[in-house]
C-alpha angles and dihedrals in degrees: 000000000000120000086262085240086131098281095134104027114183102015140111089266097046087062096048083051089045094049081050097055091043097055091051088051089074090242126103132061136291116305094225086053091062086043090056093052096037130012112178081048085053091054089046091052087050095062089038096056089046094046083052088042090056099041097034121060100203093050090059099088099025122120131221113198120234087021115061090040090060124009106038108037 
C-alpha cells in the first residue's frame, strides 16, 4: 500500500486510505461495523490506518472505535 498522500487517486487503494482518514478523523462509523460488511476491506483499512499511524503524527494516539479495543492490542 501507498502512503495514501494521493499516489494512487481514484482507485481501489485511494478509498481504503480515505476510509482510513476518515476514520482518524474522528468521523465515520464504527470499525466493526465495516468488518461485519466486509471483511477483506476491513483488513485493508487495518494496514491503512497503521501505515497513517506511522507517516502522520496526529494520527499516532488516536483512536478509532471498534477497531483499537479488538483488533490492535
Amino acid at each position: 500500500m501507498n502512503s495514501g498522500l494521493g499516489e494512487r487517486m481514484g482507485t481501489h487503494e485511494d478509498l481504503v486510505y480515505a476510509i482510513a482518514h476518515t476514520l482518524l478523523g474522528g468521523e465515520g462509523c464504527d470499525y466493526r461495523k465495516i468488518k461485519a460488511a466486509s471483511p477483506e476491506f476491513g483488513e485493508e483499512l487495518v494496514e491503512a490506518i497503521r501505515v497513517l499511524r506511522e507517516n502522520v503524527p496526529e494520527y499516532r494516539d488516536v483512536k478509532v472505535p471498534g477497531l483499537d479495543t479488538e483488533v490492535m492490542k
